[in-house]
C-alpha positions as CSV (number, residue, x, y, z in Angstrom):
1,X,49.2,-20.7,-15.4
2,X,52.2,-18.7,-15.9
3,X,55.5,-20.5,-15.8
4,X,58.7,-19.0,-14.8
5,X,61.5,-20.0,-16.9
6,X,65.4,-19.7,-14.4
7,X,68.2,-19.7,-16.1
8,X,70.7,-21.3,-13.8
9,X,73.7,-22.6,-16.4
10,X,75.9,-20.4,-14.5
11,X,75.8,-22.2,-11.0
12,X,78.7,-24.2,-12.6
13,X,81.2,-22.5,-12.4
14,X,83.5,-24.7,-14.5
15,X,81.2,-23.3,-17.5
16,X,82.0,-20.0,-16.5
17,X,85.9,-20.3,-16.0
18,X,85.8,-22.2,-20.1
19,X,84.4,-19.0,-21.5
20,X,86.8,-16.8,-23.2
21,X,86.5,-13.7,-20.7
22,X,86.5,-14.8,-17.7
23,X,86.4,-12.7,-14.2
24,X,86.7,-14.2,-10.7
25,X,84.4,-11.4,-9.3
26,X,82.2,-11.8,-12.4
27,X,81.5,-15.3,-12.5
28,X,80.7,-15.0,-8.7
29,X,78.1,-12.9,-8.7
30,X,76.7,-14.7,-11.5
31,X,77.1,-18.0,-9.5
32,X,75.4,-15.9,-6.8
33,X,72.6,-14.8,-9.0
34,X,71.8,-18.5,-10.0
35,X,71.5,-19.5,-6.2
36,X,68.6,-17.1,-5.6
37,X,66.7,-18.4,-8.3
38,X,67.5,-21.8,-7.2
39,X,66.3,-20.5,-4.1
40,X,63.2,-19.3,-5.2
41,X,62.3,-22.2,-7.1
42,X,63.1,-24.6,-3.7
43,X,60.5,-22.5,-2.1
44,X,57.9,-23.5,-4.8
45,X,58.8,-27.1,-4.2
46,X,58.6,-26.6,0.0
47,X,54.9,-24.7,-0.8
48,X,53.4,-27.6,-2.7
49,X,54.2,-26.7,-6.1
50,X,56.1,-28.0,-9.4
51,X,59.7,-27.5,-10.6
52,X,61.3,-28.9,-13.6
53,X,64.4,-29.2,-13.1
54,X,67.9,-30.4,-14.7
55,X,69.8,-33.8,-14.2
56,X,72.5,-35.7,-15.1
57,X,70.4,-38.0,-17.0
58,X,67.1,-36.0,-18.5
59,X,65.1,-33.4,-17.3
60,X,62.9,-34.1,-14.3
61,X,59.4,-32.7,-13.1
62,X,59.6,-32.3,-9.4
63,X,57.3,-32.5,-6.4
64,X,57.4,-32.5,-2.7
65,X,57.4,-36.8,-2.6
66,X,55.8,-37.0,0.9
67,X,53.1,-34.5,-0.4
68,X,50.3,-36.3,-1.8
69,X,48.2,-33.1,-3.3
70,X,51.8,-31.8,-4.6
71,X,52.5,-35.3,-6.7
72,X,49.1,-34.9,-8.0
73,X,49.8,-32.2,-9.8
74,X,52.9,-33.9,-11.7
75,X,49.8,-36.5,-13.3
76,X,47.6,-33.8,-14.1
77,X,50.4,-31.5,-15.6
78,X,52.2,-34.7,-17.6
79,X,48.7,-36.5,-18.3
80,X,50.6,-39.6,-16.7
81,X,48.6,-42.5,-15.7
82,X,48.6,-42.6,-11.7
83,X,49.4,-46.3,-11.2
84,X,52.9,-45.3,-12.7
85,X,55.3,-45.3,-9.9
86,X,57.5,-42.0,-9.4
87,X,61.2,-41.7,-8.6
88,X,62.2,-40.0,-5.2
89,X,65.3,-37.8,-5.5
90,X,67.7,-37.3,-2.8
91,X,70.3,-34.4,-2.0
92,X,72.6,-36.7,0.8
93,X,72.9,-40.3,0.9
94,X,72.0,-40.0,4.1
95,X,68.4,-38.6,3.4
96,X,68.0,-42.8,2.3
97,X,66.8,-43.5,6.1
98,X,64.0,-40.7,5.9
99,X,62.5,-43.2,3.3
100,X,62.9,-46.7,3.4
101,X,63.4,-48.9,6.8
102,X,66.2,-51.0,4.8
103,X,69.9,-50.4,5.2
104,X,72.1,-53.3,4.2
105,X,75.9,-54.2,3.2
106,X,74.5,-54.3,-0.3
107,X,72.8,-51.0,-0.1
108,X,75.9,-49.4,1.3
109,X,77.9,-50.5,-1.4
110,X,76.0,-49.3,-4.1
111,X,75.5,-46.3,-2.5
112,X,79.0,-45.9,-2.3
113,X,80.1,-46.8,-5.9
114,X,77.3,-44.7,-7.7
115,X,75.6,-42.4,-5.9
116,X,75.4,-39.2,-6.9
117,X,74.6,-40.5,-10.4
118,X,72.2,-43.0,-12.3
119,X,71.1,-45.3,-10.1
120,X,67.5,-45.7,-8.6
121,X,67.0,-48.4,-5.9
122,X,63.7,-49.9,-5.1
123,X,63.6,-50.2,-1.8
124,X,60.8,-51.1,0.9
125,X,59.1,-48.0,1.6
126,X,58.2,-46.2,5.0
127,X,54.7,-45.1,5.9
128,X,55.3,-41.5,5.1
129,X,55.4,-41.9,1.9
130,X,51.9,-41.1,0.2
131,X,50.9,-44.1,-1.9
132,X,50.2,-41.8,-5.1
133,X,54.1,-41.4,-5.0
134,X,54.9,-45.0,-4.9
135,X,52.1,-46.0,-7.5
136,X,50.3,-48.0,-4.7
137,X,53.1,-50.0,-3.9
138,X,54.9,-50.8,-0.6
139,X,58.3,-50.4,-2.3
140,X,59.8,-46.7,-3.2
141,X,62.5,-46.0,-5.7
142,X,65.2,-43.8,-4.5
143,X,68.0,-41.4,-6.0
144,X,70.5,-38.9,-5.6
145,X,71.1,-37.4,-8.7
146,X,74.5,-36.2,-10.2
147,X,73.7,-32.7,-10.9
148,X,74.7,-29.7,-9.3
149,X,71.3,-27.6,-9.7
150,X,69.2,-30.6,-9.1
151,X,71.4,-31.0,-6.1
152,X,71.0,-27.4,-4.7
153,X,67.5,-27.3,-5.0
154,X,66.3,-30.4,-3.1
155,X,68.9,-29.7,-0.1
156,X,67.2,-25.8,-0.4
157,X,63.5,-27.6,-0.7
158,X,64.4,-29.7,2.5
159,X,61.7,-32.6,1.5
160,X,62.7,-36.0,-0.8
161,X,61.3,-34.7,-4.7
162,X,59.6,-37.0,-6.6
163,X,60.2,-36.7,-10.4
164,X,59.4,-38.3,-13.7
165,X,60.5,-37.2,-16.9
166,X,59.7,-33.7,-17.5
167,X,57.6,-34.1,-20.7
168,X,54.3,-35.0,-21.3
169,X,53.4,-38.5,-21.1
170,X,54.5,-40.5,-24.1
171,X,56.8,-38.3,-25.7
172,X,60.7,-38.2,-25.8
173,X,62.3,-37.5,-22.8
174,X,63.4,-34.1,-22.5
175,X,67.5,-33.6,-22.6
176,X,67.2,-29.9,-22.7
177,X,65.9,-27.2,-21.2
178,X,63.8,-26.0,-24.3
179,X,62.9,-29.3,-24.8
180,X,60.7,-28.7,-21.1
181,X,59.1,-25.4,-22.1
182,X,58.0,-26.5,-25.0
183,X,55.7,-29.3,-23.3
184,X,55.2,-28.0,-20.1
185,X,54.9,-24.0,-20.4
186,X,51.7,-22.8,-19.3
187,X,51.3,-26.2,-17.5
188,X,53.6,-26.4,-14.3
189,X,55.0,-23.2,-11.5
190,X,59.0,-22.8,-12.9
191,X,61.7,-24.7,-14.8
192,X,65.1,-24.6,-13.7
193,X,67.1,-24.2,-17.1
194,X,70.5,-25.7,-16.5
195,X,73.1,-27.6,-18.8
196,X,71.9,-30.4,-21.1
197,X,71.7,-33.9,-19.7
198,X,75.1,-35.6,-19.6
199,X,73.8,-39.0,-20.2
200,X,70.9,-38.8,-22.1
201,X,68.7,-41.6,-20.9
202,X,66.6,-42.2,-17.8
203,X,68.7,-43.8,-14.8
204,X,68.8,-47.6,-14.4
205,X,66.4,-49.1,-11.7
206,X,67.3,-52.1,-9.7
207,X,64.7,-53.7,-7.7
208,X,66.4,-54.4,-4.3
209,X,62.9,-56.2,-2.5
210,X,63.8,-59.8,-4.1
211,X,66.6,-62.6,-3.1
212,X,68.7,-61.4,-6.5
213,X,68.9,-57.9,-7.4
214,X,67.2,-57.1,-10.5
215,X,67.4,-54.6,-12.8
216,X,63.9,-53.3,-14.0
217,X,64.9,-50.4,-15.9
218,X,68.2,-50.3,-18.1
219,X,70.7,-47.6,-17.8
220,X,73.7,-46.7,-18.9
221,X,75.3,-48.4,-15.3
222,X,74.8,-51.7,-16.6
223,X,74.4,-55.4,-15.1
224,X,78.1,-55.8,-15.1
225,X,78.7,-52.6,-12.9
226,X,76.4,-53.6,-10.3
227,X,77.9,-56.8,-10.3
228,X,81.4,-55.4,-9.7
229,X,80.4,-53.7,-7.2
230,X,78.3,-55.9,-4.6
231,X,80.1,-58.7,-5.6
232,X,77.1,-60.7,-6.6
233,X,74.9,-61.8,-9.7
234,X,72.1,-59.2,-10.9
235,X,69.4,-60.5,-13.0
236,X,67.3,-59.0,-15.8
237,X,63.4,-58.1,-15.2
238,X,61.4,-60.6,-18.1
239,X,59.5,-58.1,-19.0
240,X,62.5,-56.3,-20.8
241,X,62.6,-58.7,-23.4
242,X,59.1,-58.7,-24.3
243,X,59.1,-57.0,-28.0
244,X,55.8,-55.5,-27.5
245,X,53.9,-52.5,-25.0
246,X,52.0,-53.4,-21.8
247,X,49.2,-51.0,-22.8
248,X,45.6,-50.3,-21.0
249,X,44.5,-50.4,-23.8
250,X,45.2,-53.6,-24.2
251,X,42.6,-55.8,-22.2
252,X,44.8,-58.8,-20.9
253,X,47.8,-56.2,-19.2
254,X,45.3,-54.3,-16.9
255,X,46.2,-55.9,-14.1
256,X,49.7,-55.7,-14.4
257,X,51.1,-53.9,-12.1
258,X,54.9,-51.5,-12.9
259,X,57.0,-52.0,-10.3
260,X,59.1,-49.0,-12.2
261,X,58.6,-45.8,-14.0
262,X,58.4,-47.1,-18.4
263,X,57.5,-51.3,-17.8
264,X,53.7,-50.6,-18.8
265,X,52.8,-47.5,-21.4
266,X,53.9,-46.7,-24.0
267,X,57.3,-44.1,-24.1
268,X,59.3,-42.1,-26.3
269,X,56.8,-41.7,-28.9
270,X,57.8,-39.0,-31.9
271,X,55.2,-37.3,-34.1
272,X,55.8,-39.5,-37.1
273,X,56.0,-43.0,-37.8
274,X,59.3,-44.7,-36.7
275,X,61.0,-48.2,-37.8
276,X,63.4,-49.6,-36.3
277,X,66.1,-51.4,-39.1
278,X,67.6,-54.4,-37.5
279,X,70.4,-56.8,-38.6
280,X,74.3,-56.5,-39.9
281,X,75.5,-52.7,-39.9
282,X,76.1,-52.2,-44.1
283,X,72.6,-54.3,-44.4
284,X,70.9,-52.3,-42.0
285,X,72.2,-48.6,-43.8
286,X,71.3,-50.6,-47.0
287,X,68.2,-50.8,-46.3
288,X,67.6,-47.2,-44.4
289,X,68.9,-45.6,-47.3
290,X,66.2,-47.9,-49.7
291,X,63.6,-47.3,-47.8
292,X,64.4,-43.3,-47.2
293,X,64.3,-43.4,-51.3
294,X,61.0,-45.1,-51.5
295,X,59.1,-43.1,-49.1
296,X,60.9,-39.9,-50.6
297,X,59.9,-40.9,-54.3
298,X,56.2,-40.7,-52.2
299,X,56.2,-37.5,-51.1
300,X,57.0,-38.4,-47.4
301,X,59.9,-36.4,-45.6
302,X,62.4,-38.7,-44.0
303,X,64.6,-38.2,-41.1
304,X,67.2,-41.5,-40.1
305,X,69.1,-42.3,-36.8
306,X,71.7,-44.0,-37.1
307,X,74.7,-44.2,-35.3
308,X,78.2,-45.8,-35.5
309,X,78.4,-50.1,-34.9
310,X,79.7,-49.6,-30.7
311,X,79.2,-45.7,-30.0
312,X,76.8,-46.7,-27.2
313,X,77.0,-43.8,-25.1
314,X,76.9,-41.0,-27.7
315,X,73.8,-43.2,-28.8
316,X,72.3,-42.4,-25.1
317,X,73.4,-39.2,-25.1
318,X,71.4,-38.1,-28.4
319,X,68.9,-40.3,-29.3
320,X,66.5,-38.6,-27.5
321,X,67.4,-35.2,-28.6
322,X,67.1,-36.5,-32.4
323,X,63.8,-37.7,-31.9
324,X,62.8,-34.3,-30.9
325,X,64.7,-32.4,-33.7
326,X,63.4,-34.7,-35.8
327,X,60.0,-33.8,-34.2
328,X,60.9,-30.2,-35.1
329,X,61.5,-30.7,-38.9
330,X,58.1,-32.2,-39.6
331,X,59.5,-35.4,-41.3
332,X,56.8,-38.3,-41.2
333,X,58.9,-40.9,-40.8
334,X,61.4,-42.1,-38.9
335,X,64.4,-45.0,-40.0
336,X,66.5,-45.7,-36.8
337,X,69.3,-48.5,-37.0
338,X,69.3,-50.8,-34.0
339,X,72.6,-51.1,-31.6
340,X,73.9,-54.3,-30.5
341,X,72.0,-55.5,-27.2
342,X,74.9,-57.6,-26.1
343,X,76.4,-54.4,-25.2
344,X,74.9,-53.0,-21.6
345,X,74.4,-49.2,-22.7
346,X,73.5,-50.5,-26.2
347,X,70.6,-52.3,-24.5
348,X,69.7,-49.9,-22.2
349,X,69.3,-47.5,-25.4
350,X,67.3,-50.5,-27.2
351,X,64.5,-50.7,-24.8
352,X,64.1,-47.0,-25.2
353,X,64.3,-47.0,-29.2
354,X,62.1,-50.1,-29.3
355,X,59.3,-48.2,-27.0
356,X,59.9,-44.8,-29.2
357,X,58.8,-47.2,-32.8
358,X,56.0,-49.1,-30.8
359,X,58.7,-52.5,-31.5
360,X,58.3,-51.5,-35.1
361,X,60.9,-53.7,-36.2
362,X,61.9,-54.9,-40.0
363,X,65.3,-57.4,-39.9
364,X,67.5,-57.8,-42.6
């Protein structure tokens, strides 16, 4: 299959204006230029086919949601087990009615305080909604993402897009465009190339089906946030503080069923081998830098991630961009130092850093 790669950077036009020529006329034909490939692309989406496409958070692979051949296609192309539920993106707050029956107070307020951006409800679904979409489940997890391209296009496609990670299954999630042609080239109908991801990790899904909200998927809009903002206690899913993967392969988690996208397989994996160093910061650089020496001294090329005591969000916003350059340099191992998980955003990057080492953990 032959991809087609759109650059579309210049629909923002903030980019444009920041450059050090800048002309009005210029920079709107270029901003017109982007909207026909956006265009183009929405018209793949409409006809059944795959887009992978820029957000705020990572890169996403879309498909018509309430097209069951069309989110086929995202399994095949990712290799992505199909009992893995899929995010539904929205271009209008309003589109929310199209797919669950459920409008509430609570609903309205988070809609309110964080949409567009890095929510995802789960919500009851509607019957129009093919089960393959869902996972098999009644519920459906809704978004409206905070990015202007993603934005565009789903408004242009006129259907809900469903969309996981735009990698293939397992591997980092993809935080810029070359990060998407290099797995899916060859594999899916176009990518929208647009700015890197602002955030840097998935969005956080809260489960919105029991008595107290729950969050199933960590984010960089925290517990706290959410609490702020409906006025009420949120809890944490169990699962998120089991130190090991639900994997099929493992015989006693096969009937466990994800209620969201990353609670049963395996995520994040790199190439090479990857350790997680937990414990007080100087201990845990310590010990990176003894065991970088070791495995050095053994012919083995190193690569470390490890970033400052409480940056938590530049931690989102690169970790999985390292993993991938590290990817790119060949090393065989990998010596990441943990982040406080009393933090939100620090745990929110955790979960993700624990899934990438296979909770490869050594404390100190």
């Amino acid at each position: 299959m032959e991809t087609k790669v759109f650059d579309v950077r210049d629909l923002n036009k903030q980019n444009l204006e920041q450059s050090i020529i800048y002309d009005e006329a210029e920079a709107n034909e270029k901003v017109e230029a982007a909207l026909e490939k956006i265009d183009e692309a929405a018209g793949i989406l409409a006809g059944g086919g795959l887009v992978a496409f820029p957000t705020e958070t990572v890169y996403g692979l879309g498909a018509n949601a309430l097209d069951g051949d069309a989110v086929a296609k995202i399994y095949e192309a990712k290799g992505r087990p199909s009992d893995n539920p899929l995010i539904v993106h929205i271009a209008r707050a309003s589109n929310i009615g199209e797919l669950t029956p459920a409008l509430t107070p609570k609903i309205i307020r988070l809609v309110d305080n964080f949409w567009p951006g890095p929510l995802t409800i789960v919500l009851p679904k509607k019957q129009n909604i093919p089960d393959i979409t869902t996972g098999g489940l009644d519920t459906v997890a809704i978004r409206m993402p905070d990015d202007p391209v993603a934005l565009e296009m789903i408004k242009k496609a006129g259907c809900p897009v469903a969309a996981p990670s735009a990698n293939i299954s397992g591997r980092p999630s993809p935080t810029k465009g070359e990060h998407v042609v290099n797995d899916l080239d060859g594999k899916i109908d176009a990518i929208l190339i647009g700015s890197d991801c602002r955030v840097g990790i998935e969005s956080t899904v809260l489960d919105l089906t029991g008595e107290v909200p729950t969050i199933l998927r960590p984010g960089i809009i925290t517990a706290e946030n959410i609490e702020a903002a409906i006025g009420g206690k949120v809890e944490m899913d169990p699962a998120l503080y089991v130190n090991r993967p639900r994997d099929v392969s493992d015989g006693e988690n096969n009937d466990f069923i994800p209620k969201a996208p990353g609670m049963k397989y395996t995520h994040y994996a790199p190439k090479a081998e990857m350790t997680v160093i937990e414990g007080q910061i100087d201990r845990v650089k310590n010990e990176i830098q003894r065991l970088k020496g070791l495995n050095e001294r053994l012919g083995l090329k190193v690569g470390v991630i490890l970033f400052e005591e409480k940056a938590f969000i530049e931690a989102a916003h690169e970790f999985f961009a390292k993993l991938r350059d590290l990817d790119d340099e060949g090393v065989d191992l990998i010596l990441a130092g943990a982040l406080s998980e009393q933090d939100g955003v620090g745990f929110a990057v955790m979960n993700r850093m624990l899934k990438s080492a296979g909770y490869n953990i050594a404390k100190v």
